[in-house]
MDAnalysis code that builds the backbone (N, CA, C; Angstrom):
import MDAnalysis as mda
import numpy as np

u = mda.Universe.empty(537, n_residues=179, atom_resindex=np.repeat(np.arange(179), 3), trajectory=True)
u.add_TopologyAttr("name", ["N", "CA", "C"] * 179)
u.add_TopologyAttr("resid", np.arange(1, 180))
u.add_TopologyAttr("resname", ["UNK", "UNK", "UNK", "UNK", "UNK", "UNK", "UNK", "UNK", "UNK", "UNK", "UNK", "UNK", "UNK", "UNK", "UNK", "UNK", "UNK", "UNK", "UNK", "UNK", "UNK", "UNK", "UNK", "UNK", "UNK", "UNK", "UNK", "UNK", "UNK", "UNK", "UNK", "UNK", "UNK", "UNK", "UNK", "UNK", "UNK", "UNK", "UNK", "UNK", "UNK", "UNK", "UNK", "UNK", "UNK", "UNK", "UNK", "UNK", "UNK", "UNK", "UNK", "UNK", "UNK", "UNK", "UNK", "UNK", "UNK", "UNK", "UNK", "UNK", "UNK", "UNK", "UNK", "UNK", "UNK", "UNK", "UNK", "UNK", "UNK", "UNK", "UNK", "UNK", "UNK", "UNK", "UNK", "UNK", "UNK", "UNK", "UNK", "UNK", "UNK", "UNK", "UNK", "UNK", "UNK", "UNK", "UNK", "UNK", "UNK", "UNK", "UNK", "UNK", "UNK", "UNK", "UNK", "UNK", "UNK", "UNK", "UNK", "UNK", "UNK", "UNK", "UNK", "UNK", "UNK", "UNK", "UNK", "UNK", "UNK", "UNK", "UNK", "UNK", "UNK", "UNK", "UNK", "UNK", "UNK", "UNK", "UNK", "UNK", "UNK", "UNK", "UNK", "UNK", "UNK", "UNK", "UNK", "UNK", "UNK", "UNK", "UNK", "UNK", "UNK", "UNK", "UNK", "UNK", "UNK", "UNK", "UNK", "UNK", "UNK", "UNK", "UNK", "UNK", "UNK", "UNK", "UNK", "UNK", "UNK", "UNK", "UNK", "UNK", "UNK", "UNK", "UNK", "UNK", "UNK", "UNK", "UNK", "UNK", "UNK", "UNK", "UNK", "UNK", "UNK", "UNK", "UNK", "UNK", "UNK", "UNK", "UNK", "UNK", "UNK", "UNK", "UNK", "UNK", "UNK", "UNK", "UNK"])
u.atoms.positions = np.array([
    [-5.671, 22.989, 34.491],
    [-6.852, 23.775, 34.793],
    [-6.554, 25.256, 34.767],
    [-5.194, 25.533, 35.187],
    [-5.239, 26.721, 35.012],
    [-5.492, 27.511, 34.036],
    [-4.418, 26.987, 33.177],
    [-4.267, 27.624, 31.554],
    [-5.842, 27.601, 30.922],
    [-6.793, 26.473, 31.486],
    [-8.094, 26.986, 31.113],
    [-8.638, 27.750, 31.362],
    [-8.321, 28.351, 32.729],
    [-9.350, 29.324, 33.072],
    [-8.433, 30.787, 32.527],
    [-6.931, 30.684, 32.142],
    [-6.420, 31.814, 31.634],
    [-6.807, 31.857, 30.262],
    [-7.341, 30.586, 29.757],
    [-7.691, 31.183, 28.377],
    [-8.796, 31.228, 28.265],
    [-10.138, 31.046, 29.288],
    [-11.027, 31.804, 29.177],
    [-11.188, 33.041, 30.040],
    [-10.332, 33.236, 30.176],
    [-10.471, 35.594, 30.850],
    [-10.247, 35.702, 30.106],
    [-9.092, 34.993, 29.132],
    [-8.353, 35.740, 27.742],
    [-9.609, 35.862, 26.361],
    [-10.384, 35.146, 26.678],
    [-11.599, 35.081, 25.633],
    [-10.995, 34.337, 24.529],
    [-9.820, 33.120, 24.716],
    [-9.666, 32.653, 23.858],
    [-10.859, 31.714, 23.190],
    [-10.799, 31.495, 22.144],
    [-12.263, 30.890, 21.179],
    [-11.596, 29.666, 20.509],
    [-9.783, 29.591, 19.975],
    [-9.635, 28.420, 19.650],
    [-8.167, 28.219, 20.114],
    [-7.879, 26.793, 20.120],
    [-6.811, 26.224, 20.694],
    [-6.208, 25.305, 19.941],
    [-4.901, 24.615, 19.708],
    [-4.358, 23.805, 19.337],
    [-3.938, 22.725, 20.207],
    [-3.940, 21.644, 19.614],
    [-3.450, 19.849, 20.869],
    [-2.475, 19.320, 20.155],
    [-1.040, 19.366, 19.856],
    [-0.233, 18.360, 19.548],
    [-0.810, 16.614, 19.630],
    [-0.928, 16.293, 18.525],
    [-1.252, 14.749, 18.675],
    [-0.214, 13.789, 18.372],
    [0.631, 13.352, 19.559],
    [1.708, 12.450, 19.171],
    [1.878, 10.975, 18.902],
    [1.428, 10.907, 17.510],
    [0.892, 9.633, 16.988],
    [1.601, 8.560, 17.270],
    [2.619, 8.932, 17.048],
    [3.986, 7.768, 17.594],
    [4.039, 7.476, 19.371],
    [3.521, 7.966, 19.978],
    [3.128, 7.687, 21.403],
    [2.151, 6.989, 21.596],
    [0.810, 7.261, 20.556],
    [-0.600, 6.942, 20.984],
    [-0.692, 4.829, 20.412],
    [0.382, 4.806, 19.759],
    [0.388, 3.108, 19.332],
    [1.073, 2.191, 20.841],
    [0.630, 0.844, 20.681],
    [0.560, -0.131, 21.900],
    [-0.092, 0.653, 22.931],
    [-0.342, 0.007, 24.236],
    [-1.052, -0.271, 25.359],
    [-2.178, -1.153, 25.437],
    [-2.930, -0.612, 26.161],
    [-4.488, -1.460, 26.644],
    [-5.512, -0.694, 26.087],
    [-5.518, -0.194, 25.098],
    [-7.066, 0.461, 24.677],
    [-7.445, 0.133, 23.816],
    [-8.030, -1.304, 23.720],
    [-8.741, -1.916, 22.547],
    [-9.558, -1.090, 21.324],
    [-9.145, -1.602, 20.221],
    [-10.004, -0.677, 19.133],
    [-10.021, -1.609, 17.689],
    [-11.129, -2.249, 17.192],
    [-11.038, -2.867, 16.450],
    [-11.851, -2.130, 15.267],
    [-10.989, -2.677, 14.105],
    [-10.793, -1.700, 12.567],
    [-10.796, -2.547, 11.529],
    [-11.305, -2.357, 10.526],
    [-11.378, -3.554, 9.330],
    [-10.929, -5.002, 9.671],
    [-11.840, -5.519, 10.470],
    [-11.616, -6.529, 11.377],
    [-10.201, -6.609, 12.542],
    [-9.602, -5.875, 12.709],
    [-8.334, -6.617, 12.678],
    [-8.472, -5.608, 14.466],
    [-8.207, -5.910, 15.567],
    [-7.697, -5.069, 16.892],
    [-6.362, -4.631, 16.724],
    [-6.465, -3.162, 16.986],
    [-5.288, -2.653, 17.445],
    [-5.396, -1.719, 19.144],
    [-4.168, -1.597, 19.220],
    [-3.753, -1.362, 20.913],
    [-3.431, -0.330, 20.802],
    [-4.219, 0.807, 21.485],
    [-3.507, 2.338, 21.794],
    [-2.897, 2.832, 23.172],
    [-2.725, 3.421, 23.448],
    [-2.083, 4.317, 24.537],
    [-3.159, 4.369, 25.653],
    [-3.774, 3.865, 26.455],
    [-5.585, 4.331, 26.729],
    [-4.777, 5.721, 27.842],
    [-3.519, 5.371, 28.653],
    [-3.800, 6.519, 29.550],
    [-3.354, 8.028, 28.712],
    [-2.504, 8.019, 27.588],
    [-2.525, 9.179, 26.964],
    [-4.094, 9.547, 26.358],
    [-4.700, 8.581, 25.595],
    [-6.034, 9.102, 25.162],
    [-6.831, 10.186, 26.784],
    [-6.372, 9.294, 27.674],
    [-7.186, 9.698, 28.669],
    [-7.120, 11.226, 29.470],
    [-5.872, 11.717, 29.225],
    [-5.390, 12.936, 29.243],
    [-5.808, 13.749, 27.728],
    [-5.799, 13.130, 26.785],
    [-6.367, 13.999, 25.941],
    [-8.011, 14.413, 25.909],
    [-8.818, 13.377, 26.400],
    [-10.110, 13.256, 26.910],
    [-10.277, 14.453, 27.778],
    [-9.601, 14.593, 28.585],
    [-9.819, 15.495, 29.761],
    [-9.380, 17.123, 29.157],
    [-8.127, 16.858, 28.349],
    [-7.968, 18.478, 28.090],
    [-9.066, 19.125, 26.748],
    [-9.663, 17.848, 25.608],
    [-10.155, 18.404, 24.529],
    [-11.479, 18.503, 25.300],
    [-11.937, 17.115, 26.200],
    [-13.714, 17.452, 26.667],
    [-13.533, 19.086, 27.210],
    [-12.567, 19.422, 28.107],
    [-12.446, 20.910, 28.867],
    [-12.538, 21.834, 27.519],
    [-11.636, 21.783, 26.723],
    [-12.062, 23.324, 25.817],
    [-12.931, 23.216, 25.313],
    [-13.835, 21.816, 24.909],
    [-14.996, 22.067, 24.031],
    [-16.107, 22.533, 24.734],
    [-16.217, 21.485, 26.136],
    [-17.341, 21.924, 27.413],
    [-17.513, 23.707, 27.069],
    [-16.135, 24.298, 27.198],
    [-16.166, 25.979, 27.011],
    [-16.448, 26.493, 26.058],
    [-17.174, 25.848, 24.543],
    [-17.088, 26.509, 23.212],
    [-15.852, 26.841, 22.933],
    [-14.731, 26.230, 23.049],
    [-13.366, 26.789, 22.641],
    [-13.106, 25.551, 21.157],
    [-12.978, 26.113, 20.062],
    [-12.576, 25.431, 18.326],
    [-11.180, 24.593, 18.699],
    [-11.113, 23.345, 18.524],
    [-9.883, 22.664, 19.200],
    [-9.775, 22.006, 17.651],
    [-8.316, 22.666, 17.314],
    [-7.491, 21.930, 16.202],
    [-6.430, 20.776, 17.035],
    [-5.873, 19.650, 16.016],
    [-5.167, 18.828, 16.451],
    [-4.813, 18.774, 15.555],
    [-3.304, 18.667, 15.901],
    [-1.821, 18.883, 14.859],
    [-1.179, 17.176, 14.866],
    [-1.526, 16.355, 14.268],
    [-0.914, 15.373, 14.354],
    [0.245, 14.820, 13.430],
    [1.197, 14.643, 14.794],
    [2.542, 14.559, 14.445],
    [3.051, 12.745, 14.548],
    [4.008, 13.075, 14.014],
    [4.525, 11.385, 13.985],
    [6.058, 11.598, 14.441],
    [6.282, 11.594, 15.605],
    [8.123, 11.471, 15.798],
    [8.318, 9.826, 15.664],
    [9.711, 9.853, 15.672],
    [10.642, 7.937, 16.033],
    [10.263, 6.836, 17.031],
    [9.531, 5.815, 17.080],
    [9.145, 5.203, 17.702],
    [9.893, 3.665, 17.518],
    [10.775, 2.972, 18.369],
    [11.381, 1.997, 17.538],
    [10.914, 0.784, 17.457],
    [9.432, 1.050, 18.665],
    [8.543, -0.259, 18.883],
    [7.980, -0.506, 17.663],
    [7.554, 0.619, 16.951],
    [6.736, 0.206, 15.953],
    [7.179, 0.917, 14.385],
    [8.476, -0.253, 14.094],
    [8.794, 0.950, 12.532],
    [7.750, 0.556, 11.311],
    [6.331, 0.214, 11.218],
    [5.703, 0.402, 10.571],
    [4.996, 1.610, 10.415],
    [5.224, 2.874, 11.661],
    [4.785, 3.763, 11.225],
    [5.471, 4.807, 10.599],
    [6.994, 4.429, 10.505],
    [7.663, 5.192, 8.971],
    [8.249, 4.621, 7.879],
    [8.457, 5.081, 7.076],
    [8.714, 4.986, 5.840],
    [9.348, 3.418, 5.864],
    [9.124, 2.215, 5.240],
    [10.280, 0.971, 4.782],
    [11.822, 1.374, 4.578],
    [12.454, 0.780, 5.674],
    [13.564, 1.020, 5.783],
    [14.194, 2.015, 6.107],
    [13.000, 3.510, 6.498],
    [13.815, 4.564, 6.986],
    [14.544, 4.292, 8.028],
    [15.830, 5.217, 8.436],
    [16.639, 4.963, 9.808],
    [16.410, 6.712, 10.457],
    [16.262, 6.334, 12.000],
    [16.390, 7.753, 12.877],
    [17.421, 8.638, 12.571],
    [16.962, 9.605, 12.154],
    [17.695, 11.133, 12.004],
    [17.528, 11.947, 12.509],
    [18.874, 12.554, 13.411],
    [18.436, 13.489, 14.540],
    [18.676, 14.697, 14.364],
    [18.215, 14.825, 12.988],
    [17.894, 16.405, 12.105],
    [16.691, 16.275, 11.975],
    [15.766, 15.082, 12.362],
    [14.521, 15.047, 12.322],
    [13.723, 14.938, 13.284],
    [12.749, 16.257, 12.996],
    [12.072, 16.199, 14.839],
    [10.847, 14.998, 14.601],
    [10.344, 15.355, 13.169],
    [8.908, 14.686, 13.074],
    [8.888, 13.882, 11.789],
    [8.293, 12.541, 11.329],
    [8.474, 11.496, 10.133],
    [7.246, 11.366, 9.407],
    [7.475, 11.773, 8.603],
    [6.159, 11.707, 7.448],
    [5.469, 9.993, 7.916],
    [3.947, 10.188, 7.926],
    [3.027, 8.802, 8.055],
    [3.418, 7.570, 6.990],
    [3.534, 6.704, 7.380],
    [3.594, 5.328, 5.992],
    [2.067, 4.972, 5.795],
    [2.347, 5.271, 4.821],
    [1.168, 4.215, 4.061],
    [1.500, 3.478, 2.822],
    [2.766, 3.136, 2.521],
    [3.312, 3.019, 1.520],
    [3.380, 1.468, 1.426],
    [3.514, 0.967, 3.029],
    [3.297, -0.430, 3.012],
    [1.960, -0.691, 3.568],
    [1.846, -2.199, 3.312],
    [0.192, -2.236, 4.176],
    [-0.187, -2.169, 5.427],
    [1.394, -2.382, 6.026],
    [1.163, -2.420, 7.597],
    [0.792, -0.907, 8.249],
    [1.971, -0.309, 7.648],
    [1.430, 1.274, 7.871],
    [0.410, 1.661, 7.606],
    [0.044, 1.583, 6.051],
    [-1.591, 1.867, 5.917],
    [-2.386, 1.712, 6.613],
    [-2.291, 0.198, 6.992],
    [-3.934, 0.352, 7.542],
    [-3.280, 0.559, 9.132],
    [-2.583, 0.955, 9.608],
    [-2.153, 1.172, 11.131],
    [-2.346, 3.161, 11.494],
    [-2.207, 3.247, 10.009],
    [-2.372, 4.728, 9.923],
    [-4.022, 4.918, 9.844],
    [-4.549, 4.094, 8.897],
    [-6.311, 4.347, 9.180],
    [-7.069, 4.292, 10.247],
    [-5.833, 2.898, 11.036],
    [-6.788, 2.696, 12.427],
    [-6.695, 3.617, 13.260],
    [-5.808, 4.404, 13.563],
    [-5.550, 5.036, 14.334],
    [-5.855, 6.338, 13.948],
    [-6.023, 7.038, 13.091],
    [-7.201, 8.235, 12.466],
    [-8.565, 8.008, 12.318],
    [-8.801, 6.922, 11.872],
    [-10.267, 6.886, 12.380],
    [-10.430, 6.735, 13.698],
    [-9.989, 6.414, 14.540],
    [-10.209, 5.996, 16.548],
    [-10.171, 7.534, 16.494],
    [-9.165, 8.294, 16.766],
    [-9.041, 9.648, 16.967],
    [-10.391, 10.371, 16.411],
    [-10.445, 10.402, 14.661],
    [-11.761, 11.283, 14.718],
    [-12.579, 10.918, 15.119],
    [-13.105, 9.400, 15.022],
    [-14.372, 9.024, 16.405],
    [-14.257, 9.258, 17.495],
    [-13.404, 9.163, 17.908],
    [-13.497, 9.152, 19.805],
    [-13.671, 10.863, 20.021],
    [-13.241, 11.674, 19.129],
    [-13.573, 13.536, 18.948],
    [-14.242, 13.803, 18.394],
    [-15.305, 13.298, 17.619],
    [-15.943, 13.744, 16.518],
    [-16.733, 14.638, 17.199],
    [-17.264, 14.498, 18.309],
    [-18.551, 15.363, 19.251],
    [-19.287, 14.670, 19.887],
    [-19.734, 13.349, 19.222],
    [-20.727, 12.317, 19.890],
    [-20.318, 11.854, 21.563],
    [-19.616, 12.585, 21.681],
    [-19.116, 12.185, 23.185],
    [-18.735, 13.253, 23.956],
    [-19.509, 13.433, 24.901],
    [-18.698, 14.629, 26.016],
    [-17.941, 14.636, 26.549],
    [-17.713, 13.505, 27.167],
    [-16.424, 13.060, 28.188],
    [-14.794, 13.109, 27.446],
    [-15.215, 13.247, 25.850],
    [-14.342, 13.150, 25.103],
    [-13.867, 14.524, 24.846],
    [-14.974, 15.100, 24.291],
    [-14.763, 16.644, 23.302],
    [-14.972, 16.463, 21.961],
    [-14.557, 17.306, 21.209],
    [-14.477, 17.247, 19.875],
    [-13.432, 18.252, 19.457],
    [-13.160, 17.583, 18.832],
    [-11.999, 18.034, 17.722],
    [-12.425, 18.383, 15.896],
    [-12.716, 20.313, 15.996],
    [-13.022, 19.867, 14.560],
    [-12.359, 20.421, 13.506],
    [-10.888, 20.670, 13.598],
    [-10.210, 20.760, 12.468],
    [-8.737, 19.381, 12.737],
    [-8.248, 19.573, 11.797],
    [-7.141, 17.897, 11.846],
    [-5.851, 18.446, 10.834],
    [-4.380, 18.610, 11.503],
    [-3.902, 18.965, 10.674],
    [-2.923, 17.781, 10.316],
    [-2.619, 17.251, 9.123],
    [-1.545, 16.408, 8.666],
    [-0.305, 16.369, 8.930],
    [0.452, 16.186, 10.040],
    [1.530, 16.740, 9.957],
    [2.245, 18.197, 10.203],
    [3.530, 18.355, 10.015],
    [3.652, 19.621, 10.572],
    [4.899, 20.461, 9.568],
    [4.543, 21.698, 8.741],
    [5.902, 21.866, 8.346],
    [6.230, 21.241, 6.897],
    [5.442, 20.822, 6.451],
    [5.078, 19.440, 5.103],
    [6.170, 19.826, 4.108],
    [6.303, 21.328, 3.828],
    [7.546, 21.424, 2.768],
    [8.972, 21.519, 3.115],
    [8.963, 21.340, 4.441],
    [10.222, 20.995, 4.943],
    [10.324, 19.454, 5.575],
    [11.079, 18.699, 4.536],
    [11.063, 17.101, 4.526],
    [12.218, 16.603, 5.502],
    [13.038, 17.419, 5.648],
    [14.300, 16.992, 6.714],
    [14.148, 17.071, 7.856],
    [13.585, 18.253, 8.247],
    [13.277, 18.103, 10.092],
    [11.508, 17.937, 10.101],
    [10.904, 18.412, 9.648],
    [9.420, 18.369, 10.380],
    [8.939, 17.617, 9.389],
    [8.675, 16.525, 8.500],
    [8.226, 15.832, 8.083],
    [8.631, 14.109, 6.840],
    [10.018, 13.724, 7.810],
    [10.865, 13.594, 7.132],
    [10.488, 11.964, 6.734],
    [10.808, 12.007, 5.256],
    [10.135, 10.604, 4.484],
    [11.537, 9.909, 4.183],
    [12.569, 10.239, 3.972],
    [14.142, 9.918, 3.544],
    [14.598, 10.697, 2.115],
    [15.373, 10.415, 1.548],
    [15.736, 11.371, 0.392],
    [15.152, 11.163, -0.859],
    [14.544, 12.204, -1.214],
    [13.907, 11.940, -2.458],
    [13.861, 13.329, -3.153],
    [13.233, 13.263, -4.464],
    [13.196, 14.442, -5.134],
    [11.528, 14.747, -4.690],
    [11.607, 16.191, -5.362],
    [10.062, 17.069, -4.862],
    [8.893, 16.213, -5.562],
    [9.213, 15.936, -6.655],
    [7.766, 15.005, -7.114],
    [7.602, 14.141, -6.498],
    [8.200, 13.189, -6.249],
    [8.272, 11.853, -5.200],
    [7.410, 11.749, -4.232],
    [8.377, 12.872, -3.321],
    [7.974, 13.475, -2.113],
    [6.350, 14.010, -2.056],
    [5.835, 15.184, -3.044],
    [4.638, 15.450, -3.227],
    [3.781, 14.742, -3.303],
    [3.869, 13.439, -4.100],
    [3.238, 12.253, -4.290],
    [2.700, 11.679, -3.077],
    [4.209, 11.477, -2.650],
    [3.892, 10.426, -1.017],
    [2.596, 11.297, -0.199],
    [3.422, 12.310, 0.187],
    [2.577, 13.510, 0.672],
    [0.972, 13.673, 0.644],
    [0.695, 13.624, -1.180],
    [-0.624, 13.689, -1.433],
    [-1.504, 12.035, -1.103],
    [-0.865, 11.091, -0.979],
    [-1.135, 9.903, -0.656],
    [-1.355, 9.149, 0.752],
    [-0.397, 10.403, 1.731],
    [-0.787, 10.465, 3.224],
    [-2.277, 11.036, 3.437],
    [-2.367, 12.164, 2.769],
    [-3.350, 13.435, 3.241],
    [-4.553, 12.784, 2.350],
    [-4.909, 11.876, 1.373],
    [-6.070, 11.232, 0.969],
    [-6.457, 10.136, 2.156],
    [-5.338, 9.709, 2.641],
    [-5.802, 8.404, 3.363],
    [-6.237, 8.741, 4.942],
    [-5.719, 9.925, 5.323],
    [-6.137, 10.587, 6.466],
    [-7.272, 11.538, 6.264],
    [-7.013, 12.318, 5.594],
    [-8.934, 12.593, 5.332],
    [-10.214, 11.739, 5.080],
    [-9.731, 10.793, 4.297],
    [-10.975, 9.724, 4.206],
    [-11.035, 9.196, 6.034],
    [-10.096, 8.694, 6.475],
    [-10.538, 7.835, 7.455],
    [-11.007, 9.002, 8.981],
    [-10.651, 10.312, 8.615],
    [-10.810, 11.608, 9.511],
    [-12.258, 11.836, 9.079],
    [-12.721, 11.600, 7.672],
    [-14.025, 12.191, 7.591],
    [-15.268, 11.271, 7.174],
    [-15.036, 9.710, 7.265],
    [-15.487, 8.984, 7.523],
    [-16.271, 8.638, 8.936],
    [-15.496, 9.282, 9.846],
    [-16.040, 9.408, 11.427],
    [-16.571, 10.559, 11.867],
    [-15.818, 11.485, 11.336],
    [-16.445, 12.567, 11.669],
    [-16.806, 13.633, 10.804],
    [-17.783, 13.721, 9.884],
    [-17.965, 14.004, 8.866],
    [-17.923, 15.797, 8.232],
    [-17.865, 16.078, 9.531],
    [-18.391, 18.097, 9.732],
    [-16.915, 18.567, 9.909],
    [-15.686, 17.734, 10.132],
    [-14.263, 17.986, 10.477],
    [-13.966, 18.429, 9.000],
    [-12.856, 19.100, 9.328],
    [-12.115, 19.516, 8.356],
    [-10.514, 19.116, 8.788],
    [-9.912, 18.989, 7.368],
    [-8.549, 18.291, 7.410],
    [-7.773, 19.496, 6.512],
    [-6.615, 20.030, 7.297],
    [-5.596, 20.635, 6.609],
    [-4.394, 20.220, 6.406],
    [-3.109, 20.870, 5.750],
    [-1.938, 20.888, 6.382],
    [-1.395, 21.951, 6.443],
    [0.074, 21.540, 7.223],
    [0.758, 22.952, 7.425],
    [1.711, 23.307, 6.486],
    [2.067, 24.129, 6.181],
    [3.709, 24.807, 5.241],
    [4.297, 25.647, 5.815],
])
């Protein structure tokens, strides 16, 4: 609460939310997606509820930077067969297999719905960034070793499948990335 009310004396207008995707998979927060239920985090959503409903309640522009660190519960959300590298803070999204794919849709579409705006208690979220750092593949977005076309490829094949399922829900969002 504080930092809210310091960033409104400050007249701040927009803010950033780390979204730690690799946290927000398993728990109790039912969410069913091209038929199939998946399980999120409900008490992290629920802290994010509270800090995005607060800046939006204020007219404050809330970007979300969504990141993917090492999770070992669930290695469908990196790369087939990648192994933890601790030159790597953050792991490029899979969609390369199907499990990832569609684990990556479900969980970008829940996010831009549950922010899109249609909800107060929620907030809204209306920019979405892919990742973090994208041309640096070793620490902030790391897929395993490959050459730059490869890599670009994968890259451009994350950021189609997360914009569709980001602007499928929430249609007025905008999707970037970082460099």
């Amino acid at each position: 609460k504080r930092q809210l009310g310091d960033a409104l004396n400050l007249g701040v207008k927009h803010t950033t939310v780390n979204i730690p995707y690799h946290q927000l998979v398993g728990g109790n927060l039912k969410y069913k997606y091209n038929g199939k239920t998946y399980n999120f985090n409900g008490d992290l959503i629920k802290d994010y509820d509270k800090m995005i409903s607060a800046f939006s309640a204020k007219g404050i522009v809330v970007t979300a930077i969504l990141l993917n660190g090492w999770n070992d519960s669930y290695p469908e959300l990196h790369e087939a067969g990648l192994a933890k590298r601790k030159e790597a803070f953050y792991y490029g999204f899979n969609v390369s297999t199907e499990q990832g794919y569609e684990t990556t849709r479900a969980l970008l579409s829940f996010m831009a719905e549950r922010y899109s705006g249609a909800h107060d208690d929620y907030g809204r979220v209306s920019n979405w960034i892919v990742g973090n750092e994208i041309n640096n593949n070793l620490n902030w977005n790391y897929t395993g070793p490959m050459d730059i076309d490869s890599y670009t490829k994968l890259y451009s094949k994350v950021f189609r499948v997360a914009y569709t399922a980001i602007k499928s829900q929430s249609r007025n969002a905008r999707v970037f990335f970082s460099t």
